[in-house]
N, C-alpha and C positions, 0 to 999 in steps of 0.2 A: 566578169561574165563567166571566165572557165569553173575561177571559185563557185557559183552557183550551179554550174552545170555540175560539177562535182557533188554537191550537197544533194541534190537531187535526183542522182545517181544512186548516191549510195543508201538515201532514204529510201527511194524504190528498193532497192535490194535487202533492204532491214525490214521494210512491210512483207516481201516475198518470203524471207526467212524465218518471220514470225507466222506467216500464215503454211508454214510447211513445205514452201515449194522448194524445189530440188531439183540441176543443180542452183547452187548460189551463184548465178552472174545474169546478167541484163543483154537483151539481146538488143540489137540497134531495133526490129521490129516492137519488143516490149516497149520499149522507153519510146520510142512515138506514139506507141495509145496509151500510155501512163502521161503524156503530154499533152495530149489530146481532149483525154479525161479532164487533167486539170483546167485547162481551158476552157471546157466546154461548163466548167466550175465558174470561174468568175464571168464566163459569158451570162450563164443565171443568175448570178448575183446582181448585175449593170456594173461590172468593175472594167470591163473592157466590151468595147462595140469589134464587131465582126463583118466584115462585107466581102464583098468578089470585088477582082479585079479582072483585066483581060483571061489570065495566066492562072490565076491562082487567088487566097483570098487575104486581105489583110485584115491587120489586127491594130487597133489604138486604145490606148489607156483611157478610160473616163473621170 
């Protein structure tokens, strides 16, 4: 899991760096809408279903 979080990490920052942005590092707010984003990627695809819960919302593989 940390391995991925890592890869994904530093993918963001390889995208941010090719697109010119400055400085080079991820902020804890970036990397939740960079997460976000992705999600909301395979939520349009049907790759994963999305609902609410009391609290907050969950997330399952399809």
């Amino acid at each position: 899991m940390e391995e991925a979080l890592l890869n994904f990490i530093s993918l963001a920052i390889e995208e941010d760096k090719a697109q010119g942005k400055y400085p080079e590092h991820l902020t804890r707010m970036d990397l939740s809408k960079k997460m976000d984003k992705v999600l909301n990627t395979l939520f349009k695809e049907g790759k994963i279903n999305v609902g609410e819960t009391l609290n907050d919302k969950y997330i399952t593989v399809l």
